[in-house]
Biotite code that builds the C-alpha atoms (Angstrom):
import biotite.structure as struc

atoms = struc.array([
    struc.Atom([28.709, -1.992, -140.086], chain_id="A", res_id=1, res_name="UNK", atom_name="CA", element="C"),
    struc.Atom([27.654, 0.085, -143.403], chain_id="A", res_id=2, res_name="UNK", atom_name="CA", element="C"),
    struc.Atom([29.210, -1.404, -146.609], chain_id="A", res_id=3, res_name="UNK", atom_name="CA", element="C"),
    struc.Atom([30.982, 1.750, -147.312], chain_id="A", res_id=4, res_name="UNK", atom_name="CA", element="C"),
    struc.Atom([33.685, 1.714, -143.986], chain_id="A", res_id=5, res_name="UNK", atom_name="CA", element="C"),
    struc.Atom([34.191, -1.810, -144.523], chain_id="A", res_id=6, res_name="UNK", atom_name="CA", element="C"),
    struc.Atom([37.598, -0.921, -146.015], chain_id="A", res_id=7, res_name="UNK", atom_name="CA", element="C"),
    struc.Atom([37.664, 2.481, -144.499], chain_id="A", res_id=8, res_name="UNK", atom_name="CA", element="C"),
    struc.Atom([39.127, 5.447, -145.840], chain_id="A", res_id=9, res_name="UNK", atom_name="CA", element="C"),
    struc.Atom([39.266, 9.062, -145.849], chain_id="A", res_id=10, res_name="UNK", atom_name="CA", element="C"),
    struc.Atom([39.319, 12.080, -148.449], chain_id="A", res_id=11, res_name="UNK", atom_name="CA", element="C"),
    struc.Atom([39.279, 15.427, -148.111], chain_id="A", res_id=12, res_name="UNK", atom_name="CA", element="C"),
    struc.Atom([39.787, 18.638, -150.805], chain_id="A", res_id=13, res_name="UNK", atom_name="CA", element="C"),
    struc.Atom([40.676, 22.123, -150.052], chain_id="A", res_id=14, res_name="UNK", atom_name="CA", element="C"),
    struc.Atom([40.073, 25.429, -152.326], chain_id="A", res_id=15, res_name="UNK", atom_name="CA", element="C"),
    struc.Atom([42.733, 28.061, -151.733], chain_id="A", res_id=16, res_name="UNK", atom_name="CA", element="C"),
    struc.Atom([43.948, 31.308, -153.263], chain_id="A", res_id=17, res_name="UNK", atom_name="CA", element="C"),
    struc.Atom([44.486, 30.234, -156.893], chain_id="A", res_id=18, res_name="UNK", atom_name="CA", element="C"),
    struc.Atom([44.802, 26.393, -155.997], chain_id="A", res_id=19, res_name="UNK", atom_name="CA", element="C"),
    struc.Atom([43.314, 23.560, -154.807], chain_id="A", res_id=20, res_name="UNK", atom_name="CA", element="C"),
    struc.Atom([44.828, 20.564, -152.549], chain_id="A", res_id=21, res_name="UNK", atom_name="CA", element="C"),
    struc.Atom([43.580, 17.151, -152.123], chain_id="A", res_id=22, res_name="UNK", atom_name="CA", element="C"),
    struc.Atom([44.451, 14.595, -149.681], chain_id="A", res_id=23, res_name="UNK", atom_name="CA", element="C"),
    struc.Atom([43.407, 10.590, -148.798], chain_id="A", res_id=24, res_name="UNK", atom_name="CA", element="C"),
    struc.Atom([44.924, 8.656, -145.989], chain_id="A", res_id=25, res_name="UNK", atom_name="CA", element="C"),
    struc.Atom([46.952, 5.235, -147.089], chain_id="A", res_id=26, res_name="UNK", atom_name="CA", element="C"),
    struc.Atom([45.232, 2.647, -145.596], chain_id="A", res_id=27, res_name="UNK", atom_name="CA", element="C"),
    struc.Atom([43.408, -0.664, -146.619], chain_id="A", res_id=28, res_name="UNK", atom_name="CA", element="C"),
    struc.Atom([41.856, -2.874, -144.339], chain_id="A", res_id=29, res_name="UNK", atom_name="CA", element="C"),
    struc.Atom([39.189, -4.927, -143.765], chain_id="A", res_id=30, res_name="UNK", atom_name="CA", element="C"),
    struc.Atom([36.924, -3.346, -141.241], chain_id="A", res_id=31, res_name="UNK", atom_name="CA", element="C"),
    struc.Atom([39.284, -3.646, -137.944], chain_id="A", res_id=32, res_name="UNK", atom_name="CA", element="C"),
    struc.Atom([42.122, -5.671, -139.709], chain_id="A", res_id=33, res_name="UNK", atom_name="CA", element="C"),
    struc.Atom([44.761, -4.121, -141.737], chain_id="A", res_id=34, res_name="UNK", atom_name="CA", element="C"),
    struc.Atom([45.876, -5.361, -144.999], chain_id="A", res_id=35, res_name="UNK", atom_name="CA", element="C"),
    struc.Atom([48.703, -2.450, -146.511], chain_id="A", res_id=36, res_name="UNK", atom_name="CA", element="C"),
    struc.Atom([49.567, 0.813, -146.211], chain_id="A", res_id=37, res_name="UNK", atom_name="CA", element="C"),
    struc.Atom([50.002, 1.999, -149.452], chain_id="A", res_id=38, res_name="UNK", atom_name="CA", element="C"),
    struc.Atom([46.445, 1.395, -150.994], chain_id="A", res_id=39, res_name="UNK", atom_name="CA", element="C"),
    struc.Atom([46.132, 4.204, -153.644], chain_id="A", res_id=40, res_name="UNK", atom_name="CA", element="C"),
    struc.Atom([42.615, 6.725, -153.279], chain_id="A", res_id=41, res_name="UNK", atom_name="CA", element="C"),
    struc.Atom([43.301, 9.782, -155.752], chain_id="A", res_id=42, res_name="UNK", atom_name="CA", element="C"),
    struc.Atom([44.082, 9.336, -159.068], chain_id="A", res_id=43, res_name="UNK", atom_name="CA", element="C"),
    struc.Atom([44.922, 12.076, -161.789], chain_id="A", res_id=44, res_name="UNK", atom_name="CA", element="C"),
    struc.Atom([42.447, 12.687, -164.632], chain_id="A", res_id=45, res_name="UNK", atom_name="CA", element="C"),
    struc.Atom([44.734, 15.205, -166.141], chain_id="A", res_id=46, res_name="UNK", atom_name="CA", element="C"),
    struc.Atom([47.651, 17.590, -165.609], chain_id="A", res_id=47, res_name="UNK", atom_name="CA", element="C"),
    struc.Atom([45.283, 19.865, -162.923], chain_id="A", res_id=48, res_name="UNK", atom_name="CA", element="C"),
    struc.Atom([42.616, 17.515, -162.092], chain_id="A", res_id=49, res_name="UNK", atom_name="CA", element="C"),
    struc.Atom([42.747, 14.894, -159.362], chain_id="A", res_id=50, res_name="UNK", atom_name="CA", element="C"),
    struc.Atom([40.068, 12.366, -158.181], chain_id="A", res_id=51, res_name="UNK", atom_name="CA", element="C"),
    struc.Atom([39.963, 11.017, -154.583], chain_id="A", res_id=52, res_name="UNK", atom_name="CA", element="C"),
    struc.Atom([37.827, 7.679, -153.963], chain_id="A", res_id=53, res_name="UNK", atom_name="CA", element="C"),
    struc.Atom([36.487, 6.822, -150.379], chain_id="A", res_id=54, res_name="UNK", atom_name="CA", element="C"),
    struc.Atom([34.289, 3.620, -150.049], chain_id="A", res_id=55, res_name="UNK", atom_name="CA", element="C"),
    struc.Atom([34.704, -0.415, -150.712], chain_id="A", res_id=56, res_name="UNK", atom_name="CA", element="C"),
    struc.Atom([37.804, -0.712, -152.330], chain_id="A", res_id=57, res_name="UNK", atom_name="CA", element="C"),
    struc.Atom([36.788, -3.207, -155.226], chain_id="A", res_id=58, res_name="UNK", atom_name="CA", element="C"),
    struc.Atom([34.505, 0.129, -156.182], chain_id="A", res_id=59, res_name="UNK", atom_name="CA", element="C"),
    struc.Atom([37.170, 2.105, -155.840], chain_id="A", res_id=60, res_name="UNK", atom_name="CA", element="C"),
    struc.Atom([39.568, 0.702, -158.487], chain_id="A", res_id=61, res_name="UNK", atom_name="CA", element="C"),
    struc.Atom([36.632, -0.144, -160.594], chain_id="A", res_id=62, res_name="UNK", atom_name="CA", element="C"),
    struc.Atom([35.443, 3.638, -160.841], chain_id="A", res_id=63, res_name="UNK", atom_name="CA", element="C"),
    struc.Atom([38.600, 4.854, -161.339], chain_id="A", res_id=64, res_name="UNK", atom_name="CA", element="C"),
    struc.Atom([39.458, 2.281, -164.125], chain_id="A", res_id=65, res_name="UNK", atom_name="CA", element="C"),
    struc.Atom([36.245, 3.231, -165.617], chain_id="A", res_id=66, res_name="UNK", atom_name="CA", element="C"),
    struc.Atom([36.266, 6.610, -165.594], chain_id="A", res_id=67, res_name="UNK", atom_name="CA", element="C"),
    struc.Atom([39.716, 6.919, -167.140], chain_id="A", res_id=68, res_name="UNK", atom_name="CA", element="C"),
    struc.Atom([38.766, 5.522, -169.818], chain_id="A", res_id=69, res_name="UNK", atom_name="CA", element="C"),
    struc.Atom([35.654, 7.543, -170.689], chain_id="A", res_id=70, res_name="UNK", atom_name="CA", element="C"),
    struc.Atom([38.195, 10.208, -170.256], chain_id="A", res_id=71, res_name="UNK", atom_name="CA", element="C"),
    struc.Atom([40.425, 8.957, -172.850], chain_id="A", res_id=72, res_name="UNK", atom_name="CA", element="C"),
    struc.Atom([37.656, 9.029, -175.258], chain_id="A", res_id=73, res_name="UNK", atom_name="CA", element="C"),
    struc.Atom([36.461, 12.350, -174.522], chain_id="A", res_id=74, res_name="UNK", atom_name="CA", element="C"),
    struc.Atom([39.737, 13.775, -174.862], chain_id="A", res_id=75, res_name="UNK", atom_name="CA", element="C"),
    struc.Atom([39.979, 11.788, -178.362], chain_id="A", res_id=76, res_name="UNK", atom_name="CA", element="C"),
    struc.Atom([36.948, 13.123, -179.364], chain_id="A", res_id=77, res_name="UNK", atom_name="CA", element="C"),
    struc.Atom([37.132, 16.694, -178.614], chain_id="A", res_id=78, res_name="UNK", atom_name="CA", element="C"),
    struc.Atom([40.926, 17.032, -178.672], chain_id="A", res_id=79, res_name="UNK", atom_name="CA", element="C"),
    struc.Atom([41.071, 18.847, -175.379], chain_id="A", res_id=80, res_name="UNK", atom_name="CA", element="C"),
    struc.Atom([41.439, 18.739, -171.695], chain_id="A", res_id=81, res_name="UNK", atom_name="CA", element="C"),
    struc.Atom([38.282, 18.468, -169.608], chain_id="A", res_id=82, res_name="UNK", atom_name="CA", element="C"),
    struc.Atom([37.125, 20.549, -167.714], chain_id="A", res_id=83, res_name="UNK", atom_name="CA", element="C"),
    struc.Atom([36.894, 20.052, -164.241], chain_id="A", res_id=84, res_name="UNK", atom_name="CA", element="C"),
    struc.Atom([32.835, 20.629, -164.292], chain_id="A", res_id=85, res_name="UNK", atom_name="CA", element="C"),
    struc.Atom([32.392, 18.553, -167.271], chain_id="A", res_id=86, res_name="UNK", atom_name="CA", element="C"),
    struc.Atom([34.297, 15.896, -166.017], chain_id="A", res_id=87, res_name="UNK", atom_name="CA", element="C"),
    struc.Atom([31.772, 16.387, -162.637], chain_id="A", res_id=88, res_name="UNK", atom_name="CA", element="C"),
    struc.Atom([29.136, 15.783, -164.985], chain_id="A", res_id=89, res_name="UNK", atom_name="CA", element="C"),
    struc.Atom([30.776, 12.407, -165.829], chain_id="A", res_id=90, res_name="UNK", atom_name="CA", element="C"),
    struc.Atom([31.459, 11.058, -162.679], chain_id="A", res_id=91, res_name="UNK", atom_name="CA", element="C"),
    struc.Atom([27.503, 11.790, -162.113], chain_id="A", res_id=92, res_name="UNK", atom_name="CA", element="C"),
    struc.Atom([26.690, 10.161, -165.246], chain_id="A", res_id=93, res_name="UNK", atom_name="CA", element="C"),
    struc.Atom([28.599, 6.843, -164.281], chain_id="A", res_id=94, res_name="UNK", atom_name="CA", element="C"),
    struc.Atom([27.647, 7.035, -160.822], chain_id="A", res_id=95, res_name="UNK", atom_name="CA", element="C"),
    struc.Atom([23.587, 7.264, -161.662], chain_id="A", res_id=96, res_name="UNK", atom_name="CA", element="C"),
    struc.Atom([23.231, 5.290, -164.268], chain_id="A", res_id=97, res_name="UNK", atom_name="CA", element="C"),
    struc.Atom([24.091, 2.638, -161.573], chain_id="A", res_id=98, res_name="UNK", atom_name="CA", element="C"),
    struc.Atom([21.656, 4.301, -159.270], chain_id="A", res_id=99, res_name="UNK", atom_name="CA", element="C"),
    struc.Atom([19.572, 0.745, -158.354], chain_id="A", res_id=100, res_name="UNK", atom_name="CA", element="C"),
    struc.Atom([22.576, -1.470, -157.604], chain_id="A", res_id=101, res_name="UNK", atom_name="CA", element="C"),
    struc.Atom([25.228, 1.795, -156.792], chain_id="A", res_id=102, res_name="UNK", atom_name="CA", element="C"),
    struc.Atom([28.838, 1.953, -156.447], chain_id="A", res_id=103, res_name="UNK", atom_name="CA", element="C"),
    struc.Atom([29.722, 2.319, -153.317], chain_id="A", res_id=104, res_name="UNK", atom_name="CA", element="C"),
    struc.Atom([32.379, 5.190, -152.805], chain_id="A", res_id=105, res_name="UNK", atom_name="CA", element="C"),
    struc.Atom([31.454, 8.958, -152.807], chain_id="A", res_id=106, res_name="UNK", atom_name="CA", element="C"),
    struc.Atom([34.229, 10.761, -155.265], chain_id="A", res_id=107, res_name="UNK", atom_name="CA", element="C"),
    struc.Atom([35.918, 13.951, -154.369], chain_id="A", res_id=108, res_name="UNK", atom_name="CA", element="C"),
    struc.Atom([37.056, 15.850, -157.416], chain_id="A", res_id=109, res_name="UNK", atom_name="CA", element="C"),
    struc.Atom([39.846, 18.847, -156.973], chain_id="A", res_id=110, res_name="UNK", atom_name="CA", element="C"),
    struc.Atom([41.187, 20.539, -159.939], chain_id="A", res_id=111, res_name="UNK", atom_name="CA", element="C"),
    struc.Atom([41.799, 23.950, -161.761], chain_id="A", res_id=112, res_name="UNK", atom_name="CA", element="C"),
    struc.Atom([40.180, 25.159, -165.285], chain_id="A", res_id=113, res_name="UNK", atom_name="CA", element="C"),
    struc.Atom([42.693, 24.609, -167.886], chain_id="A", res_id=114, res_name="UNK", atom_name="CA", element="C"),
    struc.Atom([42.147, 28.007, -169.649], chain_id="A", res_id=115, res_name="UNK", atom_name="CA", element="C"),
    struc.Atom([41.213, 30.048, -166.509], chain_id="A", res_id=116, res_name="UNK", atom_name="CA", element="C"),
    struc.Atom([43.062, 27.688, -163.777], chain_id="A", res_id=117, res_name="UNK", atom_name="CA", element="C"),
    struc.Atom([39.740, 28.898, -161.886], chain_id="A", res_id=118, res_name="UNK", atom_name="CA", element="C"),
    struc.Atom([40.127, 26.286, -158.863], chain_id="A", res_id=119, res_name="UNK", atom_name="CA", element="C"),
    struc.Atom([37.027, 23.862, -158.377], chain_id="A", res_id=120, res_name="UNK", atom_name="CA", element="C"),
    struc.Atom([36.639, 21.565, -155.687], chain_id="A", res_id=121, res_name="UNK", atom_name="CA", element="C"),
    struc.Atom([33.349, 19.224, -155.306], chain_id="A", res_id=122, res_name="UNK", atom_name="CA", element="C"),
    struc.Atom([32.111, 15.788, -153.963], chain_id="A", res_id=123, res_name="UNK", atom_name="CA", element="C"),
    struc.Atom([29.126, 13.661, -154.754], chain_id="A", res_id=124, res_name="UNK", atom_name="CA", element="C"),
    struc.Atom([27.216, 10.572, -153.319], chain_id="A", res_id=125, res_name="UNK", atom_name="CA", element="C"),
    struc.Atom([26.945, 7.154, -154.232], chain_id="A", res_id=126, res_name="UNK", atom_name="CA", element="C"),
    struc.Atom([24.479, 7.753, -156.443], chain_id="A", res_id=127, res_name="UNK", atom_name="CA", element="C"),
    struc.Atom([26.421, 10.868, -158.441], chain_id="A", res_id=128, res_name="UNK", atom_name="CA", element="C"),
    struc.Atom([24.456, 14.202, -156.544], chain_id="A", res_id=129, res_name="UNK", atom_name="CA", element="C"),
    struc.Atom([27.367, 16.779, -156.188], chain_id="A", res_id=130, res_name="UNK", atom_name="CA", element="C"),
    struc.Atom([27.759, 19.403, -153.918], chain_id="A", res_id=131, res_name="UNK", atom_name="CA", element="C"),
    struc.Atom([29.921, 22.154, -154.919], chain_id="A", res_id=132, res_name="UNK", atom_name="CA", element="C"),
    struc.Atom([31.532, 24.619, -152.250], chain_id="A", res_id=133, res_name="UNK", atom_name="CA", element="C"),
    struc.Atom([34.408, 27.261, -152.191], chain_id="A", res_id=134, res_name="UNK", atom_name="CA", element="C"),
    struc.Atom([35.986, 25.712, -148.762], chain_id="A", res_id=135, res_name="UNK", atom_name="CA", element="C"),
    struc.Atom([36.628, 22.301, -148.384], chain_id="A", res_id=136, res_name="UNK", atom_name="CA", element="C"),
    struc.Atom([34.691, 18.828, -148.991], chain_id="A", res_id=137, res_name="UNK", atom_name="CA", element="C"),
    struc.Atom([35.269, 15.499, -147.367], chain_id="A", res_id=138, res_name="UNK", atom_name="CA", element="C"),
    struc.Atom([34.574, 11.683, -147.835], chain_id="A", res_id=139, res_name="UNK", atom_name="CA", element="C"),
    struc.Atom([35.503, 8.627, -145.620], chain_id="A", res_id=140, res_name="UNK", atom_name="CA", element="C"),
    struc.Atom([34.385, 7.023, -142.402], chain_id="A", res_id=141, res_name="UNK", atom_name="CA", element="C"),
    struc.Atom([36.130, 10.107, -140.299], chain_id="A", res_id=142, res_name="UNK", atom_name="CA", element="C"),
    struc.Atom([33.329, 13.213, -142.263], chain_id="A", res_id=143, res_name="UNK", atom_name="CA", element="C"),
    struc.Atom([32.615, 14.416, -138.506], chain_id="A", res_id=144, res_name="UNK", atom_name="CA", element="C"),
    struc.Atom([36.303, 14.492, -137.537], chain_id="A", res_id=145, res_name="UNK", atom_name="CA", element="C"),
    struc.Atom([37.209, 16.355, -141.063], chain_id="A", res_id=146, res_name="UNK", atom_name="CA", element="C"),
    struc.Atom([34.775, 18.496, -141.055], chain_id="A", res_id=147, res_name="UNK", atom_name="CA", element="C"),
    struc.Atom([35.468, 20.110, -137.339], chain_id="A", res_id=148, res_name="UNK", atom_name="CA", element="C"),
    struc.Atom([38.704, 20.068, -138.328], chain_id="A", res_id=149, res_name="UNK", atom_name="CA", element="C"),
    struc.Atom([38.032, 21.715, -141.520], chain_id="A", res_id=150, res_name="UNK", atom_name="CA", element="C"),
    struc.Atom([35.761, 24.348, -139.701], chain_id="A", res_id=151, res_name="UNK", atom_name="CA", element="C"),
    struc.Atom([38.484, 24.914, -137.482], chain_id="A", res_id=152, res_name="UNK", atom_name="CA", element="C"),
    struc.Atom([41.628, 25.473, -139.387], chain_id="A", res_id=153, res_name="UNK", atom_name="CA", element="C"),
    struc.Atom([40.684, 26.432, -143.310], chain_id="A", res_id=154, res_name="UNK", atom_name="CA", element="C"),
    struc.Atom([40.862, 30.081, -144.139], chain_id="A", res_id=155, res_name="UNK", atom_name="CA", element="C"),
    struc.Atom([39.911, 32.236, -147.341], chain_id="A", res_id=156, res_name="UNK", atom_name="CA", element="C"),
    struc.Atom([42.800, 32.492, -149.939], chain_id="A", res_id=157, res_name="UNK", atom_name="CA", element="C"),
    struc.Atom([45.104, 30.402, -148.497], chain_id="A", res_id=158, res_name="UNK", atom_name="CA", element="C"),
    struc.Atom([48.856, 30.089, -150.434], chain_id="A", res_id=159, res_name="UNK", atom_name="CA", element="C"),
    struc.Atom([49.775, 26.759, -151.370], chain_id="A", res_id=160, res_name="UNK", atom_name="CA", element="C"),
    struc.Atom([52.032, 26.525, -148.758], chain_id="A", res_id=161, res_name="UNK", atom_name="CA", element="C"),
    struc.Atom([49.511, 27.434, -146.205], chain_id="A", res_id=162, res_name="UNK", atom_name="CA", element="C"),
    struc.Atom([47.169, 25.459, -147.779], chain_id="A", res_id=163, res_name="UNK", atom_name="CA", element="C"),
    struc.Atom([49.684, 22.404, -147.745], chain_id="A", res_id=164, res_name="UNK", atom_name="CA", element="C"),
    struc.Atom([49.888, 22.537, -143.991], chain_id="A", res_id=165, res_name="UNK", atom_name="CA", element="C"),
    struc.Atom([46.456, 23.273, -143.516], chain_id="A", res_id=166, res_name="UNK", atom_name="CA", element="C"),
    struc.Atom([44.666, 20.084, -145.211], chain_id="A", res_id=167, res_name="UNK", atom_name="CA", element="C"),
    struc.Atom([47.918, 18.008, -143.922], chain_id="A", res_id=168, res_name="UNK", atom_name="CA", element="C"),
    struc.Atom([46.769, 18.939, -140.516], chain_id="A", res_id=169, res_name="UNK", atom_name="CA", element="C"),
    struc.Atom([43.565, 18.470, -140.938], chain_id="A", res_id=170, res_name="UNK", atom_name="CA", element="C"),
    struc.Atom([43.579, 15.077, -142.349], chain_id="A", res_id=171, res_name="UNK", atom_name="CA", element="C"),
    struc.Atom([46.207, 13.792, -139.845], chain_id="A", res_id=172, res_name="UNK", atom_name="CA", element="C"),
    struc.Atom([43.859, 15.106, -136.758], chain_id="A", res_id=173, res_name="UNK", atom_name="CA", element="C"),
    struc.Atom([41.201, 13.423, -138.012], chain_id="A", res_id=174, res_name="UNK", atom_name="CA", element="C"),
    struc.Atom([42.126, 10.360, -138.989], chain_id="A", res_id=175, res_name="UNK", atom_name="CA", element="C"),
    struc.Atom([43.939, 9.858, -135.369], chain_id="A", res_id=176, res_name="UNK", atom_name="CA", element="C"),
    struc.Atom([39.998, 9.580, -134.211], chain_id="A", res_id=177, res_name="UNK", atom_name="CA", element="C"),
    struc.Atom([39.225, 7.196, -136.694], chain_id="A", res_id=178, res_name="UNK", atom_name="CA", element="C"),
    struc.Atom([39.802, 3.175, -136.115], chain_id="A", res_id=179, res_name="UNK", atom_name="CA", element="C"),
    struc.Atom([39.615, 2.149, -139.958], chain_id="A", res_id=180, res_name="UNK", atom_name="CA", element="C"),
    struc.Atom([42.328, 5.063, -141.736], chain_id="A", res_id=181, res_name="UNK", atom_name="CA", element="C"),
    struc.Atom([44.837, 6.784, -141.577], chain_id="A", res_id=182, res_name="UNK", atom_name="CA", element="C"),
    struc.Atom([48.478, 5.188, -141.911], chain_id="A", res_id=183, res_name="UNK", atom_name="CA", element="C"),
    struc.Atom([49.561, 8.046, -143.369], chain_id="A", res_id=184, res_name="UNK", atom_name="CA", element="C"),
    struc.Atom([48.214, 10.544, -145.233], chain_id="A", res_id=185, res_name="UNK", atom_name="CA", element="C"),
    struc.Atom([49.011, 11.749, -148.868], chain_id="A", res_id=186, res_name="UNK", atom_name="CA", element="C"),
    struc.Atom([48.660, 15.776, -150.379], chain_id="A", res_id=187, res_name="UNK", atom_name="CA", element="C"),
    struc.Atom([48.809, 16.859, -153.869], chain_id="A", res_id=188, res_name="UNK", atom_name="CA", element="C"),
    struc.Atom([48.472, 20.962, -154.453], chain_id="A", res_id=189, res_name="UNK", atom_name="CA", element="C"),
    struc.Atom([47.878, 21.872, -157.411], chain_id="A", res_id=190, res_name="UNK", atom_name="CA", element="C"),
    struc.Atom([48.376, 25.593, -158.737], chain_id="A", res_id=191, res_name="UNK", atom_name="CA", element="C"),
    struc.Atom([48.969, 27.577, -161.938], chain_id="A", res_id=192, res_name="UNK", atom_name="CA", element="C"),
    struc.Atom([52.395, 28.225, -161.387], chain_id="A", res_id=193, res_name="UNK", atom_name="CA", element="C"),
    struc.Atom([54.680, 26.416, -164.619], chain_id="A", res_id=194, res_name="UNK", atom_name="CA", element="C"),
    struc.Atom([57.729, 24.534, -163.495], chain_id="A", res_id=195, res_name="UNK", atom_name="CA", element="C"),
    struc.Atom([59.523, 25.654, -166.587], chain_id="A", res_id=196, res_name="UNK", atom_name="CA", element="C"),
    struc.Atom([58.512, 28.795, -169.061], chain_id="A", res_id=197, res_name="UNK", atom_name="CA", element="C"),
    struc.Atom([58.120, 26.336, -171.970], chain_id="A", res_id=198, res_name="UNK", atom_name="CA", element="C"),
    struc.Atom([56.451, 24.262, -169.954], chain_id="A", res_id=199, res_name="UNK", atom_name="CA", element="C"),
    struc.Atom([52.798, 24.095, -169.452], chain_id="A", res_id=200, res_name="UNK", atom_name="CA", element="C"),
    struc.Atom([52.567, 21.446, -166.738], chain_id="A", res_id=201, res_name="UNK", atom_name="CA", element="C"),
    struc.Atom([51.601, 22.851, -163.235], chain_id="A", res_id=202, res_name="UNK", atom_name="CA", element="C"),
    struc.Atom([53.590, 22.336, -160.116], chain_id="A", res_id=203, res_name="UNK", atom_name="CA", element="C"),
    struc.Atom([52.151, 19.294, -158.226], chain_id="A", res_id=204, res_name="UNK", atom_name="CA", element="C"),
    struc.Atom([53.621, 18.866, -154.565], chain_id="A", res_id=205, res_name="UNK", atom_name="CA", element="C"),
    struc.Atom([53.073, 14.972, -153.354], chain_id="A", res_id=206, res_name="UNK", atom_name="CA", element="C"),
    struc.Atom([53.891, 14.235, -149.770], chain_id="A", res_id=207, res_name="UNK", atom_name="CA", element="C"),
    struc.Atom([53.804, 11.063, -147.678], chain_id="A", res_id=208, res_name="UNK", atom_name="CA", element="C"),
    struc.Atom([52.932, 11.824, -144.532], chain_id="A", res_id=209, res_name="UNK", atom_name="CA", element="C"),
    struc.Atom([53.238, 8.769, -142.295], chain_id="A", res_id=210, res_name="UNK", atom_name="CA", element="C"),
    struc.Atom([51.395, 9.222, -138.457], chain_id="A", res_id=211, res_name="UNK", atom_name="CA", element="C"),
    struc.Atom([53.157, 6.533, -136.721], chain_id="A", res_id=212, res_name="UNK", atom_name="CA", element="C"),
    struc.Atom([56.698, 8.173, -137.910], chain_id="A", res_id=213, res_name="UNK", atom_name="CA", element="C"),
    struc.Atom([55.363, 11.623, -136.516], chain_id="A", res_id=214, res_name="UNK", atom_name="CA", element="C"),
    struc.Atom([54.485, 10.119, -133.488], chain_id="A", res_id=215, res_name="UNK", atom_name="CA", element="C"),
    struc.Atom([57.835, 8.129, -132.843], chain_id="A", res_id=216, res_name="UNK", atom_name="CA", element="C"),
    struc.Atom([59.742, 11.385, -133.503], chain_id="A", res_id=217, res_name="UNK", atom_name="CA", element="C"),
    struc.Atom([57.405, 13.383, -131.140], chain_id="A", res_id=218, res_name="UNK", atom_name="CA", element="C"),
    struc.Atom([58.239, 10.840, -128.384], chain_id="A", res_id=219, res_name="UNK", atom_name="CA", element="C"),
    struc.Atom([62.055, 10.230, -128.990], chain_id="A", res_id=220, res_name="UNK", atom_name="CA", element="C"),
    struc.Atom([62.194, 14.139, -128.706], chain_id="A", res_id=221, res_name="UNK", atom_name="CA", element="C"),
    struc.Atom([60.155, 14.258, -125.153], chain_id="A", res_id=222, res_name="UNK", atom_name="CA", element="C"),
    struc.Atom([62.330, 11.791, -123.708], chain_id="A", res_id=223, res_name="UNK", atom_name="CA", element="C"),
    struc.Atom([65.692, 13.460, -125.006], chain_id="A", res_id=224, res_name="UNK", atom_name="CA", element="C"),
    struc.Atom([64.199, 16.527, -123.396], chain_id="A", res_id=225, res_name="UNK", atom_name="CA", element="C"),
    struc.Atom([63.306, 14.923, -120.250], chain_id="A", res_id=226, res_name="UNK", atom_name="CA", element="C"),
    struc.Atom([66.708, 13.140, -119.612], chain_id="A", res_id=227, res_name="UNK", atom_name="CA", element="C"),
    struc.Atom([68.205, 16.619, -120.521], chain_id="A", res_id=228, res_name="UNK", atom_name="CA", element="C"),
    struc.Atom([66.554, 18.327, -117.775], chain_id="A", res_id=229, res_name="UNK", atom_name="CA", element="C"),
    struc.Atom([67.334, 15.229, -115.043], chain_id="A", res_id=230, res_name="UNK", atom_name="CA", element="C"),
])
């Protein structure tokens, strides 16, 4: 088994119509055993930029904890928000300077321009190549089940509400297929809109959406439907 689904895991970002939405599924295990359900894979870099971290966990939380605080001193030092490319850049930067003995998780970075709110979605390898599209990008042991379902479902200037459901049904297909995540799957959209006119923080919807709970539901309503017809 590859080093990066020893812990499993699963990411996915979304570009819609003035927005962006990322997702990651809950679980931490170690390869076929699960440990919790709540393990934590995005992490905000700022009020419209989110980071989602696929790979071995103890890389994970070490990225993240390193990256936030090269943010920090950017944002000391030029007394502004980053932009989502720059902060691309930096993820590369930490990612290849480690290039011989790498991190092992592939980032996924979703986030809007905070001057434009332009969206920007993008993910990179191990050792910090990006790819930038104007669809969707994925991460995790479950790419092949993401991306069909990705191909399948995404359309062009998607609302966030369309959006919302689209990447949550996505990630929730996919993961089914996938022996090491899932247990639930969390979405953050992020958009433009201001929750309050003297307020410039953007409205950021966070949802927990647990499979096993779906699927309980789904099968107490059958059977109330079946004894209902007998």
């Amino acid at each position: 088994m590859s080093i990066m689904s020893y812990n499993g895991g699963a990411v996915m970002a979304m570009k819609g119509k003035n927005c962006v939405a990322i997702a990651a599924d809950r679980r931490f295990g170690i390869q076929a055993q699960m440990v919790t359900t709540d393990f934590q894979k995005i992490f905000p870099m700022g009020d419209r930029l989110y980071i989602g971290l696929a790979g071995l966990a103890t890389d994970v939380q070490t990225v993240a904890q390193r990256l936030k605080f090269r943010l920090n001193l950017y944002e000391l030092k030029e007394g502004r928000q980053i932009k989502p490319q720059t902060f691309m850049s930096m993820v590369s930067n930490l990612l290849y300077e480690r290039r011989f003995g790498p991190y092992y998780t592939e980032p996924v970075i979703a986030g809007l321009d905070p001057i434009t709110y332009e969206p920007f979605i993008c993910s990179l390898d191990l050792i910090g190549c990006p790819m930038i599209t104007d669809d969707f990008v994925v991460s995790g042991t479950c790419s092949e089940q993401m991306y069909g379902m990705c191909e399948s479902l995404w359309e062009p200037d998607m609302e966030p509400d369309h959006l919302f459901e689209t990447i949550s049904q996505a990630m929730l297909n996919a993961v089914d297929r996938d022996a090491v995540s899932g247990m639930g799957v969390v979405v953050h959209i992020i958009n433009s809109v201001l929750s309050a006119p003297s307020n410039m923080a953007p409205v950021s919807q966070s949802c927990s959406l647990f499979l096993t709970l779906v699927k309980n539901i789904n099968n107490a309503v059958k059977k109330i439907r079946s004894l209902q017809e007998h």
